[in-house]
VMD Tcl script that draws the C-alpha trace (Angstrom):
set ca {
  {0.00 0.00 0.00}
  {3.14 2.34 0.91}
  {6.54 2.20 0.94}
  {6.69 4.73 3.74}
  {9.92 6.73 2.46}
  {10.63 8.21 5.74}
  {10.84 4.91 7.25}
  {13.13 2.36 5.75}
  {12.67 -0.34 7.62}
  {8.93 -0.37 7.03}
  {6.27 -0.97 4.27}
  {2.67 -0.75 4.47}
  {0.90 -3.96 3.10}
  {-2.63 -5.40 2.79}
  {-3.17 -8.84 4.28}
  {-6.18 -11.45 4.05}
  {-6.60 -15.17 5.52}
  {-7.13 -18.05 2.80}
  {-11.00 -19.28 3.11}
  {-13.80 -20.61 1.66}
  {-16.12 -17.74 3.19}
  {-16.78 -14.72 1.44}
  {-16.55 -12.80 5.02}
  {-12.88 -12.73 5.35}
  {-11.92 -8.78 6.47}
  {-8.34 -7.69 5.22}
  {-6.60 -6.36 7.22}
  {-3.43 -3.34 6.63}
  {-0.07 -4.23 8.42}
  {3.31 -2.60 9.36}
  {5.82 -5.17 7.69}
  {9.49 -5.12 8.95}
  {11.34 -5.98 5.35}
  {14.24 -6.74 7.59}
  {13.38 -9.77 9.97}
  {9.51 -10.16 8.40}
  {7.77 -8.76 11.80}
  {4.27 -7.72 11.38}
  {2.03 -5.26 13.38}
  {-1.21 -4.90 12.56}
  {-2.71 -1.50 11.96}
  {-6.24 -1.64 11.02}
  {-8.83 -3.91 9.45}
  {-11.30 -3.20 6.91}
  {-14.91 -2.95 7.86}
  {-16.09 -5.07 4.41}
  {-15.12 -8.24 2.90}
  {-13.36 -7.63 -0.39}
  {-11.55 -4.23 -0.02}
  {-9.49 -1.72 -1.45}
  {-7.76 0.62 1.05}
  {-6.21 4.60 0.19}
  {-3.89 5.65 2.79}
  {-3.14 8.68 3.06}
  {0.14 11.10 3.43}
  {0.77 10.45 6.62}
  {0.77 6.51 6.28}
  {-2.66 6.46 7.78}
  {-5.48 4.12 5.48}
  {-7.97 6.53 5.87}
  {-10.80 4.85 2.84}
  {-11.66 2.00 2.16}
  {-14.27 0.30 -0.67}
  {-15.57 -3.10 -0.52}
  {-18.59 -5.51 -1.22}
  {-21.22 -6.19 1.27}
  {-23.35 -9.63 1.56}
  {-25.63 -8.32 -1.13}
  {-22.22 -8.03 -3.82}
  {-23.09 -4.32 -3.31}
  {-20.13 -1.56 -3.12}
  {-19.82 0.17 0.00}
  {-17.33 2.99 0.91}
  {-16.14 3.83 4.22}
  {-13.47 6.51 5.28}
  {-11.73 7.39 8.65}
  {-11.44 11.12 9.43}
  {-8.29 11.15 12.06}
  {-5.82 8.60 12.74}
  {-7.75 6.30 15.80}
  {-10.78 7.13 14.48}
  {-13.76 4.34 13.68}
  {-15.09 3.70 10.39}
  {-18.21 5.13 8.90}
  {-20.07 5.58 5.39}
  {-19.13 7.75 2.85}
  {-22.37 8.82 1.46}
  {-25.44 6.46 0.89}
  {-25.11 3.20 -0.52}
  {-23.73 3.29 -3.60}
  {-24.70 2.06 -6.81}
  {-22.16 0.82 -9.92}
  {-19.02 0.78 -9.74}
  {-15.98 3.06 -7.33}
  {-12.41 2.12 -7.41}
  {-10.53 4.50 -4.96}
  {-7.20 5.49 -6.52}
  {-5.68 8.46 -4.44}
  {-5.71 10.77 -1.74}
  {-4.96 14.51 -2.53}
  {-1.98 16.08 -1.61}
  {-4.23 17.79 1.77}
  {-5.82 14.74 2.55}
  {-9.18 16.21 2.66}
  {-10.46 14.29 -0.97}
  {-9.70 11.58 -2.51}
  {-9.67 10.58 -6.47}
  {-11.65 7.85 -7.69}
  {-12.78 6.01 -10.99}
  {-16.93 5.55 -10.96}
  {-19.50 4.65 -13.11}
  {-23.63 4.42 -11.97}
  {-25.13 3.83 -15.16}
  {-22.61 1.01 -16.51}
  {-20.77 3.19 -19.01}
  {-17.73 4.26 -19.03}
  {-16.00 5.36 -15.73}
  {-14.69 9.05 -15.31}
  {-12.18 10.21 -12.95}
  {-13.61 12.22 -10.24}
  {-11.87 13.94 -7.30}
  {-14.48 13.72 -3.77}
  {-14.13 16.25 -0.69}
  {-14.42 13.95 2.26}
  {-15.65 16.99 4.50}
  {-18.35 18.73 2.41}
  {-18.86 15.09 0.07}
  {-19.07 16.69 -3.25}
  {-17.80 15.20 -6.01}
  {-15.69 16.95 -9.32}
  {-15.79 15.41 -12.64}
  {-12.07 15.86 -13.85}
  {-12.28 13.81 -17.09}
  {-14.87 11.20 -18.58}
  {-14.46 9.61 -22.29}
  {-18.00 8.45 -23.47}
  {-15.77 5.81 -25.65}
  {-13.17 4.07 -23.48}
  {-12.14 4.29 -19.72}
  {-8.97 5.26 -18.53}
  {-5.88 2.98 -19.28}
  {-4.15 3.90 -16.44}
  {-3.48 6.93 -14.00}
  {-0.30 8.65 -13.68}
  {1.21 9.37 -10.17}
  {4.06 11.27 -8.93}
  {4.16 9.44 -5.98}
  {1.57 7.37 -4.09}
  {-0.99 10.96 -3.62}
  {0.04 12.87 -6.41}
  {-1.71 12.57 -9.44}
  {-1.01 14.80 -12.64}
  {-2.30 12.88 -15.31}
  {-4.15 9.55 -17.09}
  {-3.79 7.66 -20.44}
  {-6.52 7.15 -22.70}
  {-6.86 4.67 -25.45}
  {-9.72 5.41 -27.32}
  {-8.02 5.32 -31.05}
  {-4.51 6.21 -30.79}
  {-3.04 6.75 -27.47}
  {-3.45 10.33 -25.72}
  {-2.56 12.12 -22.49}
  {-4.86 13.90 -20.31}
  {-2.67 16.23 -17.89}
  {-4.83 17.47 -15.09}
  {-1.89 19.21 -13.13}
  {0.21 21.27 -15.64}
  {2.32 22.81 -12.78}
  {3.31 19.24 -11.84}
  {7.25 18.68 -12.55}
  {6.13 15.40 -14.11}
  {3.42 16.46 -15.73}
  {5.42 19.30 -17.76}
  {8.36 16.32 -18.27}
  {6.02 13.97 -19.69}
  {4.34 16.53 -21.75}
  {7.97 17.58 -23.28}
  {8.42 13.54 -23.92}
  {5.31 13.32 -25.73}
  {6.22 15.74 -28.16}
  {9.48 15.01 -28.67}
  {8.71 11.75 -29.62}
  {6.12 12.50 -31.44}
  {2.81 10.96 -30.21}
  {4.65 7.66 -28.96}
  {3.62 6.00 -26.56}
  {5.10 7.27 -22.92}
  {5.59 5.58 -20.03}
  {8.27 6.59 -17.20}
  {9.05 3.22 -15.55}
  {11.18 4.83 -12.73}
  {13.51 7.45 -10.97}
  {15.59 8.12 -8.73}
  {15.02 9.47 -4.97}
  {15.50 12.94 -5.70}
  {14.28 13.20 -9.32}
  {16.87 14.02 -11.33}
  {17.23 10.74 -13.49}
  {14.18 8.74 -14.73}
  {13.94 6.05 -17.27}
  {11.50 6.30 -20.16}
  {9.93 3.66 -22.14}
  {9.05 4.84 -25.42}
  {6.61 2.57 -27.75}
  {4.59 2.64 -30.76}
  {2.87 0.14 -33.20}
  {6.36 0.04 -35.24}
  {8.83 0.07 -31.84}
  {8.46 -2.82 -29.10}
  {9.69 -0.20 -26.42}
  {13.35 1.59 -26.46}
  {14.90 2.79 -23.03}
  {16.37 5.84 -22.01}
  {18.02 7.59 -19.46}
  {16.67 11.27 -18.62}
  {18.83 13.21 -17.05}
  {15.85 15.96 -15.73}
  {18.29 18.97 -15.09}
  {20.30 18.50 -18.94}
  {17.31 17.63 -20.07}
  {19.64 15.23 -22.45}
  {18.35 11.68 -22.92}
  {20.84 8.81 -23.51}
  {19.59 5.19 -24.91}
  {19.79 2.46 -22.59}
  {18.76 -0.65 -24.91}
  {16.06 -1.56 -27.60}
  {13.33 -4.55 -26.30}
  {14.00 -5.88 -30.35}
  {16.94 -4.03 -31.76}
  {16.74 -6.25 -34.46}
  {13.63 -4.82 -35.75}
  {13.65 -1.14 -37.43}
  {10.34 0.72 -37.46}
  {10.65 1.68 -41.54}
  {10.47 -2.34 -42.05}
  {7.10 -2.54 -39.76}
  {3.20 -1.57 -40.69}
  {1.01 0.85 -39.16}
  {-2.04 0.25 -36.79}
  {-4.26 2.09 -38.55}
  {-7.68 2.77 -35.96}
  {-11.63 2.08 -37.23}
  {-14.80 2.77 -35.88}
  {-18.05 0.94 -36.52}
  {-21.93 1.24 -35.38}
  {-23.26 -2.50 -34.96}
  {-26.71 -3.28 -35.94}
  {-27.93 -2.24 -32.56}
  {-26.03 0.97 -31.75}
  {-23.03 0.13 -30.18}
  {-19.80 1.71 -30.94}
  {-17.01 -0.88 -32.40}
  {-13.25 -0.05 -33.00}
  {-10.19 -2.02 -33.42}
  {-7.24 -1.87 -36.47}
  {-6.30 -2.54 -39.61}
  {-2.69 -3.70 -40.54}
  {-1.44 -3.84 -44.25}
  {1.59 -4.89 -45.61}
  {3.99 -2.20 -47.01}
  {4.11 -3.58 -50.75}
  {0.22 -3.82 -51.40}
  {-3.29 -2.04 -50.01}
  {-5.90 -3.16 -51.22}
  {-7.42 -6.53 -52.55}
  {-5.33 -8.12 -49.96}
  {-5.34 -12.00 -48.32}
  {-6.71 -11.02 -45.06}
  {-6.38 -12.56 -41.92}
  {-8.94 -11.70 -38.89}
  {-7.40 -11.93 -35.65}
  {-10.00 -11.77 -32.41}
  {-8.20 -11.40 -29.13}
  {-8.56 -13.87 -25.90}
  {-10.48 -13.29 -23.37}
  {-13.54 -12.58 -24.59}
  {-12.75 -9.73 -21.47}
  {-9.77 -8.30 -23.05}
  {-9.10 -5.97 -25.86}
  {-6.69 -4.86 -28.28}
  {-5.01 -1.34 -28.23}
  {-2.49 0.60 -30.68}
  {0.78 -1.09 -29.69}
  {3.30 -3.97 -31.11}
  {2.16 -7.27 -31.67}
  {4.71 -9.46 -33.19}
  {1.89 -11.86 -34.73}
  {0.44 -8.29 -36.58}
  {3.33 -7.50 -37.54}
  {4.41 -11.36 -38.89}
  {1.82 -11.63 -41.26}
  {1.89 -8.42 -42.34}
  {5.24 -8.69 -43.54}
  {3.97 -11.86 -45.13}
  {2.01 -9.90 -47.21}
  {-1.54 -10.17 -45.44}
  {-3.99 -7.64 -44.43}
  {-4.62 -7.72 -40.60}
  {-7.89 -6.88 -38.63}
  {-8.63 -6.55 -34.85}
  {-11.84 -5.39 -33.39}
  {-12.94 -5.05 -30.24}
  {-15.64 -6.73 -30.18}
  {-18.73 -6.48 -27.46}
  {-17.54 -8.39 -24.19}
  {-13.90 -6.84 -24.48}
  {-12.93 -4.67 -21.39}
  {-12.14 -0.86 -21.03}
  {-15.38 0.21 -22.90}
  {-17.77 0.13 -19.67}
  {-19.81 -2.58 -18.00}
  {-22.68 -2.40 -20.06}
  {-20.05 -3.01 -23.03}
  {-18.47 -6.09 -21.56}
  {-22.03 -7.41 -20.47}
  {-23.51 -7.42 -23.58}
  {-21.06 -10.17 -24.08}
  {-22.51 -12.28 -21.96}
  {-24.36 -14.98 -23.14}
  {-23.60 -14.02 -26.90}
  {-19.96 -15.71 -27.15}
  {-21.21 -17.34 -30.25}
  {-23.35 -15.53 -31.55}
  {-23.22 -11.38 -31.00}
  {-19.77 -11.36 -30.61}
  {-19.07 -13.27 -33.65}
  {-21.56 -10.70 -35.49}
  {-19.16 -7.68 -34.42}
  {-16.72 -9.89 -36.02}
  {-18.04 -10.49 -39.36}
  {-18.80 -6.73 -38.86}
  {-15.21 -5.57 -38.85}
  {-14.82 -8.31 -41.82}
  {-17.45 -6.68 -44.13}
  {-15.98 -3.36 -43.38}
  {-12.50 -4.33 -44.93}
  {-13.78 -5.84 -47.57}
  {-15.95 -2.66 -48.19}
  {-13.27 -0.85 -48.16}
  {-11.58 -2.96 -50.50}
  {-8.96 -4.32 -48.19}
  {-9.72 -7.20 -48.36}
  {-10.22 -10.14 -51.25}
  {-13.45 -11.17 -50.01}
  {-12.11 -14.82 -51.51}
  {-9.46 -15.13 -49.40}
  {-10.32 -14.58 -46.14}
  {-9.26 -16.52 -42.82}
  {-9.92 -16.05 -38.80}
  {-7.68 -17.70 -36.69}
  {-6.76 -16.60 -32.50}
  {-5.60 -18.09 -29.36}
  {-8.03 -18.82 -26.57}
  {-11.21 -16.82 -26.58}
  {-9.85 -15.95 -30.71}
  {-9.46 -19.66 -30.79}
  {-13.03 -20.00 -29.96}
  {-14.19 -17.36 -31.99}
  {-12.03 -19.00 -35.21}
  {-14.02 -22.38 -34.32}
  {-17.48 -20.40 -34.44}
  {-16.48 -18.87 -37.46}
}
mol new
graphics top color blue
foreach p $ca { graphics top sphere $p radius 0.5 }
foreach p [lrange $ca 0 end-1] q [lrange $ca 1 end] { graphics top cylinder $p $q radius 0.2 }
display resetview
């Protein structure tokens, strides 16, 4: 939960007992990472929880499921202090991420209606709740943190990759920002730094790069390359991800990606290739298999199909029960959309995937 910088000898972890009940309360504990001594510090007041702890060390929130698999949020105002609700019961779903740098709210991802979630930031005092940034299309990939309570920024995948930066004075923020642009819409991730800041690594990765490595000195501001994931591979040799966008039959909003092969564009052999899962999805990124047989000279397409993740619970519900048959219409969706477009030689077509795509191949 914390690694407690101003106390080396201590982290703050999250402990539960093995069982067969559904009951079981987690509880938070002091660890010693030197001789493995525990002291326990609280317990949650709800099976299946998710504690925030604050800047002082202190897990101050809490969200969990009660008998009736509803969510239930509880906070502590002081350190000692009991448990008690935050707010009414609560309907959809609430995963706590943060506390703000005063302690007084917290930042959370929520959805009620089974859409998309949104990022909202809630005043524990006065309970009101800010909307800082909702995408009708596609929830937040991830959130990015200074540190444990500092929050500048989130990832969104709806097509291509973007940033959101919701602190522009943040250090981070305004370094990650830079990155972006120097690399050209990349993808940006910074995997770590040192205690004081001044040297981070950065991942950078596209459709065409795997991920290259570099070290950022932040007061130069000079990078220098650490190592290539598949230096083997150049980008010029690799194809483009090229995002789509379909309505299915009943109204709901399908994307995934095209692939073709750098010699030919249209008329092509095409091969479809449905990800695992079904409660997964596909995003603008490297995939060796994509980028195999396009180099082989076929046409590549990916969907999303209903049932895949990141797109909202009613999206990934209206999977259920329709392996076979709704999903696999998305599918043959995406497939009559290349070959409208003349990608595809509607004569040469095959599906094939690994476990959920396995499935779908075998339905096809």
């Amino acid at each position: 939960l914390d690694t407690l910088p101003n106390d080396p000898k201590h982290v703050l972890i999250t402990t539960h007992k093995l069982s067969r009940k559904s009951d079981t309360l987690a509880k938070v504990v002091k660890l010693n990472v030197y001789n493995g001594k525990e002291k326990r510090v609280t317990s949650a007041p709800i099976p299946y929880s998710q504690f925030l702890v604050d800047n002082a060390g202190i897990p101050r929130f809490v969200a969990g499921i009660d008998e009736n698999f509803k969510q239930q949020l509880y906070y502590v105002k002081e350190k000692g202090g009991k448990w008690q609700r935050f707010g009414d019961k609560f309907k959809g779903e609430f995963t706590p991420v943060a506390f703000s740098k005063n302690n007084e709210s917290i930042y959370a991802l929520k959805s009620t209606d089974g859409n998309t979630e949104g990022l909202y930031k809630y005043n524990l005092i006065t309970k009101k709740e800010t909307l800082l940034f909702k995408s009708e299309l596609v929830e937040p990939t991830y959130i990015m943190q200074s540190s444990l309570n500092d929050i500048y920024g989130l990832r969104i995948d709806e097509d291509y990759p973007r940033y959101i930066y919701l602190d522009e004075s943040n250090k981070d923020a305004q370094l990650h920002k830079a990155l972006y642009g120097a690399f050209k819409g990349d993808s940006i991730d910074i995997t770590s730094k040192t205690a004081d800041g001044k040297n981070i690594i950065v991942k950078v990765s596209s459709d065409r790069n795997p991920g290259t490595f570099y070290l950022f000195d932040t007061t130069t501001m000079t990078t220098k390359h650490l190592y290539s994931q598949v230096p083997w591979l150049k980008s010029n040799d690799l194809s483009p991800l090229e995002p789509f966008r379909l309505t299915s039959p009943d109204g709901l909003t399908i994307n995934g990606f095209i692939t073709l092969p750098k010699e030919r564009k249209t008329t092509l052999p095409t091969i479809i290739l449905p990800h695992g899962g079904p409660h997964a999805r596909d995003y603008w990124q490297y995939d060796p298999q994509v980028q195999m047989l396009a180099n082989a000279g076929y046409a590549v397409v990916q969907v999303n199909f209903r049932g895949s993740t990141g797109y909202g619970k009613k999206f990934m519900e209206a999977g259920y029960e329709n392996w076979g048959t709704k999903i696999q219409d998305d599918i043959l969706l995406a497939t009559k959309y290349a070959i409208q477009q003349g990608i595809a030689d509607k004569n040469k077509i095959c599906i094939f995937g690994v476990s959920f795509g396995g499935y779908s191949a075998l339905q096809s």
